[in-house]
C-alpha positions in Angstrom: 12.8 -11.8 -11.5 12.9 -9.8 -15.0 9.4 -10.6 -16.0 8.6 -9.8 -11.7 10.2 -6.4 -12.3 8.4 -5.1 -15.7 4.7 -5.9 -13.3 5.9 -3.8 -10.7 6.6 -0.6 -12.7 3.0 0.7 -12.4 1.2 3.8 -13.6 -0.4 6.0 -10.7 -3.4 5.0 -10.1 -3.8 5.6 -6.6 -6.0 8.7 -5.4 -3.6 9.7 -2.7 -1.0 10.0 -4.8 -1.6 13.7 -6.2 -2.3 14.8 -2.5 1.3 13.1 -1.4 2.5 14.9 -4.4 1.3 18.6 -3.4 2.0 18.3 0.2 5.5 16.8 -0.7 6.0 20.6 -3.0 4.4 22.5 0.3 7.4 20.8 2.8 10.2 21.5 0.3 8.8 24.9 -0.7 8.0 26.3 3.3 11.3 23.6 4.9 8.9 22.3 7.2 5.6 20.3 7.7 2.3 21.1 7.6 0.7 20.8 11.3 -2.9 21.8 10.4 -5.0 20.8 7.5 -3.9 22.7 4.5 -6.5 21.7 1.7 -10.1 22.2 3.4 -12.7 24.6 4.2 -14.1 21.9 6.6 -12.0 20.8 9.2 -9.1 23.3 8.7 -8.4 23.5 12.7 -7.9 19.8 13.1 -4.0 18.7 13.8 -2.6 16.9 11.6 -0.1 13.9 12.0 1.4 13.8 8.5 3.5 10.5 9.4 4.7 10.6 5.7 6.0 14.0 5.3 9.8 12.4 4.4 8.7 10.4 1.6 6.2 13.4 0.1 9.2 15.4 0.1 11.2 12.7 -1.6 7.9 11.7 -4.2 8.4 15.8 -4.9 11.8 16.1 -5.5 12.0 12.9 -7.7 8.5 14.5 -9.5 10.7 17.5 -10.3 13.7 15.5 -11.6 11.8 13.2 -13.9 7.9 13.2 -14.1 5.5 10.7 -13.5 7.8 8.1 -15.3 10.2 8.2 -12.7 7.9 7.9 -9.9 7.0 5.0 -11.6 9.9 3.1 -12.3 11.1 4.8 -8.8 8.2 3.1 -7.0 8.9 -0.1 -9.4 12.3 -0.4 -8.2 11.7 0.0 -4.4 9.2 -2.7 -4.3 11.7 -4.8 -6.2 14.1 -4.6 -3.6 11.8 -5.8 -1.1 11.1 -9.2 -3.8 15.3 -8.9 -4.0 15.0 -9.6 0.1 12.0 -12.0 -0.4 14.7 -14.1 -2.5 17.5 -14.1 0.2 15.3 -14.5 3.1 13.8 -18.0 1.1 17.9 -18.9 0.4 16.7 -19.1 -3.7 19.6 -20.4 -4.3 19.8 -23.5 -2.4 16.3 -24.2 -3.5 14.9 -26.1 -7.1 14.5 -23.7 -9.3 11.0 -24.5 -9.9 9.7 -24.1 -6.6 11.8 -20.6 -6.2 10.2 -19.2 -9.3 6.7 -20.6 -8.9 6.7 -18.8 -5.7 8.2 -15.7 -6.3 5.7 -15.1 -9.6 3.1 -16.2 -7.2 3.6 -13.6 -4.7 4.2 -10.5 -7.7 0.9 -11.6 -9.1 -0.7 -11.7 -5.3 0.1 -8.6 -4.6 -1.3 -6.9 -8.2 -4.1 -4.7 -6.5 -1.4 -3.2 -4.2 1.5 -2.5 -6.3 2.3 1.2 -7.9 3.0 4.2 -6.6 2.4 4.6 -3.5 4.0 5.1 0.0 2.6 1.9 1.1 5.8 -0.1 -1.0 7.9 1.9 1.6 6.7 -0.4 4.4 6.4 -3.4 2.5 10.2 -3.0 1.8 11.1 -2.6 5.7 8.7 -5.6 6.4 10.8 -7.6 4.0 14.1 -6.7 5.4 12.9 -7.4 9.2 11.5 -10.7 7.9 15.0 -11.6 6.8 16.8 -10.7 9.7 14.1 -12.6 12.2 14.6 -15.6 10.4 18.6 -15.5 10.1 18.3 -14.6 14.0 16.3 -17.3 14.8 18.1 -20.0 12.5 21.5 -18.4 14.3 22.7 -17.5 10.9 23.1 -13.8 11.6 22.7 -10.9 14.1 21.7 -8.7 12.1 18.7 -8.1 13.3 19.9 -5.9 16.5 19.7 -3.2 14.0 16.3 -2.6 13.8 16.1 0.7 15.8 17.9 2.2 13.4 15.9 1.0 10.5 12.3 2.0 12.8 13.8 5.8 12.6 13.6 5.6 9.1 10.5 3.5 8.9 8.4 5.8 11.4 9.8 9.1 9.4 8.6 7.8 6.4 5.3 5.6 6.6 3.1 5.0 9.5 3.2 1.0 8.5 5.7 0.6 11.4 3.4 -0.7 13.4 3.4 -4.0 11.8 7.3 -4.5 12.7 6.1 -4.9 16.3 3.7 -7.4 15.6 6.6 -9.6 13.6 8.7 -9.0 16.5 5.7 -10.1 18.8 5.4 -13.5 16.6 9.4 -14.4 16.8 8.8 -13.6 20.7 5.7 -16.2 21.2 7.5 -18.6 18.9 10.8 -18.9 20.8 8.8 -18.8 24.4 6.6 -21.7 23.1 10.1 -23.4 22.2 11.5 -22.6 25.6 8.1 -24.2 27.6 8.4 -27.6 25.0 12.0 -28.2 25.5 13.6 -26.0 28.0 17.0 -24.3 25.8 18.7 -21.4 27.6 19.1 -20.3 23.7 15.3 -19.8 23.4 16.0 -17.5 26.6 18.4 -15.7 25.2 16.5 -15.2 21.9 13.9 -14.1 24.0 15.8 -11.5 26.4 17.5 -10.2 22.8 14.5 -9.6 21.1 12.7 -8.0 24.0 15.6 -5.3 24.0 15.4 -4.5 20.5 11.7 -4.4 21.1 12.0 -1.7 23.5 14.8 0.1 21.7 12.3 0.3 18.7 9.4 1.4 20.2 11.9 4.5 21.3 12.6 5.5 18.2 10.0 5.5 16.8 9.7 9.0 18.8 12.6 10.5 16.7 10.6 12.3 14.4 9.0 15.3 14.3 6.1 13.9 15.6 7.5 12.8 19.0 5.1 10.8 21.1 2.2 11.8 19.1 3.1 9.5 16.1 1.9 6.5 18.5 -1.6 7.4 18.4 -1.7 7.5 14.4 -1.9 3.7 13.9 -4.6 3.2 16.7 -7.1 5.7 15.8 -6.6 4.8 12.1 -7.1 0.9 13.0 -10.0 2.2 15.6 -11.7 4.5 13.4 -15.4 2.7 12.2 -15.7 5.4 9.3 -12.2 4.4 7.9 -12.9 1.1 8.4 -16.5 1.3 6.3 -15.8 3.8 3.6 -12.3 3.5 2.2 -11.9 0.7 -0.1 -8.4 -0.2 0.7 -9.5 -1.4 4.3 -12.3 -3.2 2.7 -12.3 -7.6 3.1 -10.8 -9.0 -0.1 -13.7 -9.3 -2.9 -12.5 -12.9 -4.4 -15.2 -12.2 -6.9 -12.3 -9.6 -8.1 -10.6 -11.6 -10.7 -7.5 -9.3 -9.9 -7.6 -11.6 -6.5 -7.5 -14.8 -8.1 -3.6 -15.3 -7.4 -4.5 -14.0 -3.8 -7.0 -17.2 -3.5 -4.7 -19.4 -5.4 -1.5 -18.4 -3.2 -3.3 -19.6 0.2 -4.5 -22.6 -1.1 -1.3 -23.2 -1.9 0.1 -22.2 1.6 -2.5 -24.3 3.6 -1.2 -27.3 1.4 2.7 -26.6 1.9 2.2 -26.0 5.5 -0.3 -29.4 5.9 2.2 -31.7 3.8 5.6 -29.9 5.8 5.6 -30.1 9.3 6.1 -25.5 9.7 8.4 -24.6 12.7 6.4 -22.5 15.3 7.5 -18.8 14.0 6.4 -20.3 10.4 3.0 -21.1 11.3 2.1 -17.9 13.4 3.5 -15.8 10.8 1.6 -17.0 8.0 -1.5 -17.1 10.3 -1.0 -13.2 11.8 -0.4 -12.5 7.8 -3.0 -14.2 6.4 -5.6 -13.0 9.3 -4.4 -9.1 8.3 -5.1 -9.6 4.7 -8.4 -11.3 4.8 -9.2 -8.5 6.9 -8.4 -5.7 4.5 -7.3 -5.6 1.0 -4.3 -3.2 1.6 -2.4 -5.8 4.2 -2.3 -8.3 0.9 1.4 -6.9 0.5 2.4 -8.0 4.0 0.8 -11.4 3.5 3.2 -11.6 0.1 6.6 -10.3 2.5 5.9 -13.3 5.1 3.7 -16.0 3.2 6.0 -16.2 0.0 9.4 -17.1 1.6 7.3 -20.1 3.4 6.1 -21.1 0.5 9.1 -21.7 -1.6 11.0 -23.2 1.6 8.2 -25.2 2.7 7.3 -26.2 -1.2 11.2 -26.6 -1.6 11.4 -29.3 1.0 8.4 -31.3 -0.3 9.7 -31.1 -4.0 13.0 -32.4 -2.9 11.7 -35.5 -1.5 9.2 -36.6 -4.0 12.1 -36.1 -6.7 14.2 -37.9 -4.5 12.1 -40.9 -3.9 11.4 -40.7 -7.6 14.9 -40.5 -8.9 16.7 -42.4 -6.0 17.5 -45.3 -8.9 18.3 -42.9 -11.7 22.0 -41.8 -12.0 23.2 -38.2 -12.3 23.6 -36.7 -15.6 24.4 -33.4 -17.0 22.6 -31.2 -18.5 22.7 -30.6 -22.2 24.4 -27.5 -24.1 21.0 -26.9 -25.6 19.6 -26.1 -22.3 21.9 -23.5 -21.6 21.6 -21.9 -24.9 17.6 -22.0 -24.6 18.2 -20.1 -21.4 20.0 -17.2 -22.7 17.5 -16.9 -25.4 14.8 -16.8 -22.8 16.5 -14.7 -20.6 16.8 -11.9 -23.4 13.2 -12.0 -24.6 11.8 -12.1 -20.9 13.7 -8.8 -20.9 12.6 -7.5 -23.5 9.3 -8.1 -23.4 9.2 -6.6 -19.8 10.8 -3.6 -20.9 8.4 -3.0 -23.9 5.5 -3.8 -21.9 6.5 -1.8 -18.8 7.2 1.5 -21.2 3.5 0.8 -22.4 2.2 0.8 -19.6 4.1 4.0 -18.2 3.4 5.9 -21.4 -0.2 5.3 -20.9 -0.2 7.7 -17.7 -2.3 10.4 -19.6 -4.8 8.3 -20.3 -5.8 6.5 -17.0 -5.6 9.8 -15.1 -8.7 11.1 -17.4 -10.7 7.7 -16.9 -10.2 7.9 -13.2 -9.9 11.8 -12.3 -12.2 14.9 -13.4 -9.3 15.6 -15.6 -11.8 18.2 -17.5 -14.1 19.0 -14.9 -11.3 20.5 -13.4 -9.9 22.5 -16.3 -13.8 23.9 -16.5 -13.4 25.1 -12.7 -10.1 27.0 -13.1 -11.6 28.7 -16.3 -14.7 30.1 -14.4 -13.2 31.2 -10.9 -16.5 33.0 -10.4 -18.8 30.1 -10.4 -18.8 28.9 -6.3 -16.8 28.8 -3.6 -17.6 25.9 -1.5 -17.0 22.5 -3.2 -18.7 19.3 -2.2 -16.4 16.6 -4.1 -16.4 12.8 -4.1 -13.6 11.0 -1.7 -11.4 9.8 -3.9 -10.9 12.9 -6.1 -10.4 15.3 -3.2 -6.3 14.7 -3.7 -6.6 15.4 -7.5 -8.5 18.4 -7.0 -5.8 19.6 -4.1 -3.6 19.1 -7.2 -4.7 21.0 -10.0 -6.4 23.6 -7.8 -4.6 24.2 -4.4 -3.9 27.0 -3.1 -7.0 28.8 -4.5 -8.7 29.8 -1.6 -12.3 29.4 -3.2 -11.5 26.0 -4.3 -10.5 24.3 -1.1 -11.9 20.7 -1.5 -14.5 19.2 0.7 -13.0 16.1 2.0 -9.6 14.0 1.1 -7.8 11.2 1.4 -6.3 11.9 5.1 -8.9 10.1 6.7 -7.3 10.3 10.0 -7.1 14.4 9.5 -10.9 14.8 8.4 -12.0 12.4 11.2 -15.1 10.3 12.0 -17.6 13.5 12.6 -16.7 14.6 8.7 -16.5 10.7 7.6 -20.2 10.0 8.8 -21.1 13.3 7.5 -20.0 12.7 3.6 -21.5 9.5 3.7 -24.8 10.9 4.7 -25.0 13.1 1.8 -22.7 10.7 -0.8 -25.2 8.1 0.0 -28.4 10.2 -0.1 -29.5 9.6 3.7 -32.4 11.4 5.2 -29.8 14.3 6.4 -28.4 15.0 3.4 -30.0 18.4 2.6 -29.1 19.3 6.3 -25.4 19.0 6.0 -25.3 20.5 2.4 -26.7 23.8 4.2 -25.4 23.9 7.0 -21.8 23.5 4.8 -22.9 26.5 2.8 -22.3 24.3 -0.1 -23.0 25.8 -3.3 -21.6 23.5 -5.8 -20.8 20.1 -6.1 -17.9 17.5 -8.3 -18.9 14.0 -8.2 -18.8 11.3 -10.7 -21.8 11.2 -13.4 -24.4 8.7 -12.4 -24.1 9.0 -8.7 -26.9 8.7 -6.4 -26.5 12.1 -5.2 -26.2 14.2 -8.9 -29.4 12.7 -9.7 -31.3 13.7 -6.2 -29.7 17.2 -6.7 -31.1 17.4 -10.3 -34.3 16.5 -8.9 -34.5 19.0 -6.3 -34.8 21.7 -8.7 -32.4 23.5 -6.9 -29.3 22.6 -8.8 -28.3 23.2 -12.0 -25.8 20.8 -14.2 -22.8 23.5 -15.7 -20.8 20.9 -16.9 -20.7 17.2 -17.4 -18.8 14.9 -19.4 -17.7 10.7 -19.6 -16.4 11.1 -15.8 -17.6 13.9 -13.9 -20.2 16.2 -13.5 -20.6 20.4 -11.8 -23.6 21.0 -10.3 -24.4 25.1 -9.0 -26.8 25.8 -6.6 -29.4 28.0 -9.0 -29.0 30.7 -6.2 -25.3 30.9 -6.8 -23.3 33.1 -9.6 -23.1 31.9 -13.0 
């Protein structure tokens, strides 16, 4: 769990973080939330659902408090919790220790393209705790569970992944109902009737925000939307090519094996099914997978371990276990933590340096030094929050398109992919936009059919990024 901890304290890496961060400053700042898009010349009429106004707020205030390290180690921490839950929903310690912490590494390295900074831990921690209360409620362990409601306020003020807390309650339904048609328990009834409430009772609240009603449309037009689902790379299929996935693979092999070797109750088998179906779908739903597939692992690997040992050692007698080991433990134990502390300050102090391989760190410093030059930006997707950062609220640098896919909407989706990707409309909607000059990453398609126009003019360029000036504009 030490050595888990140290990979979870990431550097931001994600592009929607520095738009989070901005808007999170706006909400403090005005003491309310932004209803209309703030950041763009292009679609600065359309509404806007910010379903995680509560936790930019928060992501600011901890900003102000203690920099990017604590949002970091803040971020760190919060998805620990949710591996904390991971550990009591699999009972860890009733289990053999080698089978607990095969499994839990296996889910932290899993998950490794998901986990940092970003909102997205917020729902990966609820998804954890609901797990854990489904499967006390269903083993008759615990009740907790009938407090979900209260935990969907916070959920739906905080991160639009409440959806996904209906669907677990949807599997525990189908799963007791399939019990109740094999063998006919007025407990699976009950279950049933129980869960249903607490269904019902959720999906009211998640109407207490200031969103009311409207919040319910965000996760079906984002899960509808054929732009989203083409451009952004988060909702793109798993690339097991990406050796960063290779843990992902590994863990469902692992899982199919578990589940074929140990018999899986019903709720078992549809949840690692629903899970696994979500994040073969898209890359992001990988942490959901880890919240539901690694607690079946290790109880599942658990109970297969346990009787091949016992088999094995049924004509062995019991004996202790030496000092030595003991010893050898503590020494571990203090290296481990160590070592995760030294390599999770590395990683943290190297901040600076990833934000100018991945952002137009100095490309950006050149636009707030020549105000005069433009005043319509065409800017690549995933540096539109960036730019909102360093250059928000000027009103002659208002970005192009950002990260709030559901905000800019499929009409202005289609339309930056026409002229990102150089299609036979591209001049069109670069006219039509009154664009007149453009941020986008050096060797792109598109800065080298601008250069060829003749049109364009390169006023700055460097390892990342590079400013192109329509030759009619001011210099």
């Amino acid at each position: 769990m030490l050595a888990i901890l140290a990979a979870l304290v990431q550097p931001v890496e994600d592009p929607d973080f520095w738009w989070h961060l901005r808007t999170g400053e706006w909400i403090v700042a005005h003491r309310n939330i932004p209803t209309h898009d703030l950041y763009t010349f292009t679609v600065s009429g359309h509404v806007w659902t910010d379903h995680e106004y509560l936790t930019e707020a928060l992501m600011w205030l901890g900003y102000q408090w203690t920099g990017m390290a604590g949002i970091a180690i803040g971020f760190g921490l919060l998805t620990f919790v949710g591996f904390c839950l991971i550990w009591r929903t699999a009972d860890v310690a009733r289990r053999p220790y080698l089978i607990a912490g095969l499994g839990l590494v296996m889910g932290a390295l899993a998950g490794t393209p998901i986990w940092g900074p970003r909102a997205q831990m917020i729902t990966f921690v609820f998804s954890c705790l609901e797990l854990m209360w489904l499967r006390s409620y269903l083993q008759g362990s615990s009740r907790a569970i009938i407090w979900f409601p209260l935990v969907m306020v916070a959920w739906a003020n905080l991160h639009a992944g409440w959806a996904i807390g209906f669907a677990f309650l949807g599997v525990a339904v189908v799963s007791e109902a399939t019990l109740w048609l094999l063998h006919r328990r007025s407990a699976n009834l009950l279950r049933i009737r129980t869960l249903a409430i607490i269904s019902v009772l959720s999906v009211a609240a998640v109407a207490l925000t200031p969103h009311g009603l409207s919040l319910y449309r965000y996760p079906i037009d984002t899960l509808t939307s054929p732009a989203q689902q083409r451009l952004i790379v988060e909702w793109f299929s798993p690339n097991f090519h990406d050796t960063q996935l290779r843990a992902f693979e590994l863990m469902i092999l692992l899982l199919v094996t578990v589940l074929v070797l140990h018999r899986p109750s019903v709720y078992d088998l549809l949840l690692a099914l629903l899970t696994l179906a979500l994040a073969l779908e898209s890359v992001r739903n990988i942490a959901l997978f880890v919240a539901a597939a690694t607690p079946i692992l290790i109880v599942h690997g658990s109970e297969i371990w346990t009787g091949w040992r016992g088999r094995r050692d049924q004509s062995r007698p019991a004996s202790p276990a030496p000092a030595w080991m003991a010893v050898t433990t503590l020494v571990l134990l203090i290296l481990i933590g160590l070592g995760s502390l030294v390599s999770s300050t590395d990683r943290v102090r190297r901040q600076d340096q990833l934000v100018a391989q991945s952002f137009p760190v100095g490309a950006t410093d050149w636009l707030s030094t020549h105000p005069g030059v433009g005043t319509r930006m065409f800017n690549l997707y995933q540096w539109g929050g960036y730019l909102i950062w360093r250059l928000y609220p000027d009103p002659n640098r208002r970005v192009y398109i950002f990260g709030e896919a559901a905000l800019m909407g499929d009409a202005m989706l289609n339309q930056y992919e026409d002229v990102e990707t150089i299609r036979k409309d591209w001049l069109t909607v670069l006219a039509r936009r009154k664009i007149d000059f453009v941020v986008d990453q050096r060797g792109d398609a598109l800065v080298n059919a601008l250069a060829a126009t003749g049109s364009w003019r390169v006023v700055y360029e460097d390892k990342a990024a590079v400013i192109l000036v329509r030759k009619s504009a001011r210099s």
